[in-house]
DSSP file (Angstrom, degrees, kcal/mol; ACC not computed):
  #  RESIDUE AA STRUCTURE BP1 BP2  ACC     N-H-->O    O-->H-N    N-H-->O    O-->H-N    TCO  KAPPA ALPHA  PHI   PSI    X-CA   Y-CA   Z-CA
    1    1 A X              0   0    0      0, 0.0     0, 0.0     0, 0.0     0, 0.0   0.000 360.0 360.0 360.0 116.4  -41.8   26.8   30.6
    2    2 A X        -     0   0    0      1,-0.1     2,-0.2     2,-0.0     0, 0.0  -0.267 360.0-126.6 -66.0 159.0  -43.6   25.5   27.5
    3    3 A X        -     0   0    0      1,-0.0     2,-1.3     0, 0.0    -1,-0.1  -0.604  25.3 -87.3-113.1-177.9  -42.3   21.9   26.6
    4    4 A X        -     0   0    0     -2,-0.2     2,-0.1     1,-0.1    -2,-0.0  -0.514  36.2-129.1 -98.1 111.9  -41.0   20.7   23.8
    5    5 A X        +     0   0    0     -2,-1.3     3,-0.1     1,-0.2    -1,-0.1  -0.286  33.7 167.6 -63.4 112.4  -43.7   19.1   21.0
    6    6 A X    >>  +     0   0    0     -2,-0.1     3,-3.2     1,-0.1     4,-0.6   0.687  45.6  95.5 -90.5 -27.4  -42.4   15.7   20.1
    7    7 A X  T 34 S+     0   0    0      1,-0.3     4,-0.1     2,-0.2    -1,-0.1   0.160  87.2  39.2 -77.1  22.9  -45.3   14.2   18.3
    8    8 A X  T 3> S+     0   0    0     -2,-0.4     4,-0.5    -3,-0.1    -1,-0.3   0.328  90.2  91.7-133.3  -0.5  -44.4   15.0   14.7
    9    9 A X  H X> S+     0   0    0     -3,-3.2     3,-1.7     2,-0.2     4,-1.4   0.900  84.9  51.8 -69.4 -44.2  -40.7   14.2   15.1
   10   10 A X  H >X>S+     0   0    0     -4,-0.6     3,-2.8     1,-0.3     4,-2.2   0.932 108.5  52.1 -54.2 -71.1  -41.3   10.3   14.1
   11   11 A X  H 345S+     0   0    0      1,-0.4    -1,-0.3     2,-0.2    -2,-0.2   0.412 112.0  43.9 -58.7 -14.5  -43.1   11.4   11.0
   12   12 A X  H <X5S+     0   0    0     -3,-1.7     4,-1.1    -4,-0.5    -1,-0.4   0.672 113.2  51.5 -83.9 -25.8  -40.3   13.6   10.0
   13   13 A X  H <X5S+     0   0    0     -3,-2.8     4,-1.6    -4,-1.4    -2,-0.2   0.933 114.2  42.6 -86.3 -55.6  -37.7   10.9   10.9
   14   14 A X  H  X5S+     0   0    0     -4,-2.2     4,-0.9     2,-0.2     5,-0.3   0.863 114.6  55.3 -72.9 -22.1  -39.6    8.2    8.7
   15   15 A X  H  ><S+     0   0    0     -5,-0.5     4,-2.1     1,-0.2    -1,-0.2   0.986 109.2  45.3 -59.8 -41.0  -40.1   10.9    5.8
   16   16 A X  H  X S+     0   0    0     -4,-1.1     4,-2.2     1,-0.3    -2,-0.2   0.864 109.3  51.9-100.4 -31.4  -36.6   11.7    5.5
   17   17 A X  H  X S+     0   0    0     -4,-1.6     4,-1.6     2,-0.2    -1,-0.3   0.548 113.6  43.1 -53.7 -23.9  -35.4    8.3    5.6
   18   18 A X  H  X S+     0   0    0     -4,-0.9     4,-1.9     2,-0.2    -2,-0.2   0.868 113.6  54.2 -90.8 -36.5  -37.9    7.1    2.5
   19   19 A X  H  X S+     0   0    0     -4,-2.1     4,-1.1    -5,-0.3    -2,-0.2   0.957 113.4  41.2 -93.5 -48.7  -37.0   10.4    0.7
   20   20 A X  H  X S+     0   0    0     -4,-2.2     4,-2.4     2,-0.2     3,-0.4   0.992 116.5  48.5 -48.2 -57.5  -32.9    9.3    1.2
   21   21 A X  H >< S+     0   0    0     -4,-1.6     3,-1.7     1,-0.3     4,-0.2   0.614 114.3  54.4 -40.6 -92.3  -33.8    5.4    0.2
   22   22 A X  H >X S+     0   0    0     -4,-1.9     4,-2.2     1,-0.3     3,-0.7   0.187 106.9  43.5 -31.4 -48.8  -35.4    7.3   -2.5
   23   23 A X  H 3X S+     0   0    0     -4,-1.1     4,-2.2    -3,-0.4    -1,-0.3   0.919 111.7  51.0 -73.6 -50.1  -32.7    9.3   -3.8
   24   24 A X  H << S+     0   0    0     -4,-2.4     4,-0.4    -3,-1.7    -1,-0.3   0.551 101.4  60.8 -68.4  10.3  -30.2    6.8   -3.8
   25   25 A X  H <> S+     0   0    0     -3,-0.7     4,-3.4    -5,-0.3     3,-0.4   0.651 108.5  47.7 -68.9 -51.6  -32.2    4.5   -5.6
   26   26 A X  H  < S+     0   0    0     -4,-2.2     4,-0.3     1,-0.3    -2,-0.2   0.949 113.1  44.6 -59.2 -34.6  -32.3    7.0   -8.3
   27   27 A X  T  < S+     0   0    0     -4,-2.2    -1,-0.3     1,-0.2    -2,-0.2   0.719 109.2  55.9 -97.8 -10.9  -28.7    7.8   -8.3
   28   28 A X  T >4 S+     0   0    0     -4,-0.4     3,-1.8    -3,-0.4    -1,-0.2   0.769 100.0  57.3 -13.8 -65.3  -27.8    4.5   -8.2
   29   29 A X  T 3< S+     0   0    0     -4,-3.4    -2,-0.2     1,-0.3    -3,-0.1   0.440  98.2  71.0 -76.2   4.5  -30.0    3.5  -11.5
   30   30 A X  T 3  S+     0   0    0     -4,-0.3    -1,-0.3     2,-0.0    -2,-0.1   0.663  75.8  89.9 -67.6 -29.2  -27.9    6.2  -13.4
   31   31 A X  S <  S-     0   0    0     -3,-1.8     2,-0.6     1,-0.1    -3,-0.1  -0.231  72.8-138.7-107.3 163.7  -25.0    4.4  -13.4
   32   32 A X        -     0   0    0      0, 0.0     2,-0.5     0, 0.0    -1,-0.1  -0.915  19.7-154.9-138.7 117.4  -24.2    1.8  -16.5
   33   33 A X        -     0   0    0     -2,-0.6    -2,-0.0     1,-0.1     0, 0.0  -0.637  26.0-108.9 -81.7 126.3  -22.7   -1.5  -15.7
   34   34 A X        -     0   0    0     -2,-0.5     3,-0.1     1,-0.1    -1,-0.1  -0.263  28.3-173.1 -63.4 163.6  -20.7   -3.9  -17.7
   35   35 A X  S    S+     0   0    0      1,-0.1     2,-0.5     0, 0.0    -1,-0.1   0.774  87.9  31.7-101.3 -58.6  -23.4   -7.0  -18.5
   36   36 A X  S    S-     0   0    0      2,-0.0    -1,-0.1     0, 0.0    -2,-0.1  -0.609  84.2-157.1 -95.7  57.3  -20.2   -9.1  -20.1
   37   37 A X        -     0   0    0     -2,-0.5     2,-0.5    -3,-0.1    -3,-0.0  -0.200  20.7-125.0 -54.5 139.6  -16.9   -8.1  -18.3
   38   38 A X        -     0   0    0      1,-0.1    -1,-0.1     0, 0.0     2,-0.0  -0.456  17.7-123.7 -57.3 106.4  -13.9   -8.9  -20.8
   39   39 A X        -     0   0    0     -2,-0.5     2,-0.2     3,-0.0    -1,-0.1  -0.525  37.6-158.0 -63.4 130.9  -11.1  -11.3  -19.1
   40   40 A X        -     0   0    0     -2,-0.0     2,-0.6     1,-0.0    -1,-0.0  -0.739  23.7 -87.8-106.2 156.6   -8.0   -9.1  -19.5
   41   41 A X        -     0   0    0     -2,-0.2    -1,-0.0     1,-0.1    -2,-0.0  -0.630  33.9-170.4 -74.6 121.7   -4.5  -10.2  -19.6
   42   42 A X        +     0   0    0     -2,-0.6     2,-0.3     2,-0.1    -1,-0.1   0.397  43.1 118.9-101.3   6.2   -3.0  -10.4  -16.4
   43   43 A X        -     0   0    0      1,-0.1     2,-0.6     0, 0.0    -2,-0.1  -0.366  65.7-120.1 -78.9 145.0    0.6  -11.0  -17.2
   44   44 A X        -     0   0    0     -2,-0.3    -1,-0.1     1,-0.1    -2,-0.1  -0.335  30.1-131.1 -78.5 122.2    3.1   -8.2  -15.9
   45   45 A X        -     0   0    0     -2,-0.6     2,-0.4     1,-0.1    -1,-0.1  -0.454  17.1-108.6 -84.3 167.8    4.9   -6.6  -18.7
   46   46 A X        -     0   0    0      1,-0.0     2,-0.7     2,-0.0    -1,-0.1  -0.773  31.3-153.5-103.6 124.5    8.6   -6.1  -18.8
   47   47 A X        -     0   0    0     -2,-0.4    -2,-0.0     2,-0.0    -1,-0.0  -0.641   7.8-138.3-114.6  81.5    9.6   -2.7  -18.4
   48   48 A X        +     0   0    0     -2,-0.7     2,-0.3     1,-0.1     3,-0.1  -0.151  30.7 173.4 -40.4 114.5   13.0   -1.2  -19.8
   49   49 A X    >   -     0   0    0      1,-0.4     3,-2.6     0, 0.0     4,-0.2  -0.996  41.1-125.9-131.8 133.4   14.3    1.0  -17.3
   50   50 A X  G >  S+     0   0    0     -2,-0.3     3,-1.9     1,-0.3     2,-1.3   0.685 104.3  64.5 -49.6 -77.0   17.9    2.8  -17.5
   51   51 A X  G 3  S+     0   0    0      1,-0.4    -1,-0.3     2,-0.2     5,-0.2   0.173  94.4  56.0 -10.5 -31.5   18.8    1.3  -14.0
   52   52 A X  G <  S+     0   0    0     -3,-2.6    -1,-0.4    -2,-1.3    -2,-0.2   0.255 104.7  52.2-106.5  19.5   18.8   -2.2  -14.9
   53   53 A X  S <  S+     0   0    0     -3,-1.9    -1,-0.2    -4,-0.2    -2,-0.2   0.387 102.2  60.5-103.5 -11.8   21.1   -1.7  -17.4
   54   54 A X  S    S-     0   0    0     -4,-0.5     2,-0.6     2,-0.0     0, 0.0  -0.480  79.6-128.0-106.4 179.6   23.8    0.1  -15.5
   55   55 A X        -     0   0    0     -2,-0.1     2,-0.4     2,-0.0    -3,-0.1  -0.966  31.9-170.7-132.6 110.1   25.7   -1.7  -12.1
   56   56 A X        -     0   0    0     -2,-0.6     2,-0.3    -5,-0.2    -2,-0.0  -0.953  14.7-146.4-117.4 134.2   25.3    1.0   -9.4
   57   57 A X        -     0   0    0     -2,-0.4     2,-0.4     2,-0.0    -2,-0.0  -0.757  15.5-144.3 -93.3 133.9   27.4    0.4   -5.8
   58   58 A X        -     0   0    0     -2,-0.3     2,-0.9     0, 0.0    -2,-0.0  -0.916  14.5-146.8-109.7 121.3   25.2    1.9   -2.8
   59   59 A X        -     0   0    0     -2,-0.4     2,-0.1     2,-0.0     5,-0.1  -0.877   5.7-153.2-117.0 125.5   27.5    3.3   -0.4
   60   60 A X        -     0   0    0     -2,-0.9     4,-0.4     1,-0.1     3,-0.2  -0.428  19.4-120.7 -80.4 155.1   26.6    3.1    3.0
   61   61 A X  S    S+     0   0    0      1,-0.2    -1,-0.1     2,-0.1     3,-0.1   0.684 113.6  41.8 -84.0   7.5   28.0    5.9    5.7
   62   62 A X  S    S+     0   0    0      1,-0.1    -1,-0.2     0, 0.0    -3,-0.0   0.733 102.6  71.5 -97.3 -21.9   29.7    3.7    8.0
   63   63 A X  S    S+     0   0    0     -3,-0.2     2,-0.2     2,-0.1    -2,-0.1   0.358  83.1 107.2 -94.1 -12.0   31.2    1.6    4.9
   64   64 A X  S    S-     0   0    0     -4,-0.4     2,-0.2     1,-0.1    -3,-0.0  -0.496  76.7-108.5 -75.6 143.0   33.4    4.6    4.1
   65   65 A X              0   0    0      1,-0.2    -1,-0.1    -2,-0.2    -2,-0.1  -0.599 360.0 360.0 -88.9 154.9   37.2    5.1    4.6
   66   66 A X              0   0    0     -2,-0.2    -1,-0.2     0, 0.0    -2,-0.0   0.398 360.0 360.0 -66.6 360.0   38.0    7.4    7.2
């Protein structure tokens, strides 16, 4: 039973790990960053919604007459 040739597996293992770094260096330097982000206004705006103009009763099912 021939055995199994190990002695190029390292050099494939360190190849393919510099050829990933590589590629995600590259796809990485694609990408376009703000330099000066803008401070935005954080205050929560007020939002008209029919619901809070009307007076709705929640009727529970025990809370009902028999």
């Amino acid at each position: 039973m021939p055995q199994l040739d190990t002695s190029t597996w390292l050099t494939m293992i360190l190849s393919m790990f510099l050829t990933l770094f590589i590629i995600f260096q590259l796809k990485i330097s694609k990408h376009n960053f703000y330099h000066n982000p803008e401070l935005t206004s954080t205050k929560m705006l007020k939002h008209n919604t029919p619901w809070e103009k009307k007076w709705t009763k929640i009727y529970l099912p025990l809370s009902l007459p028999l």
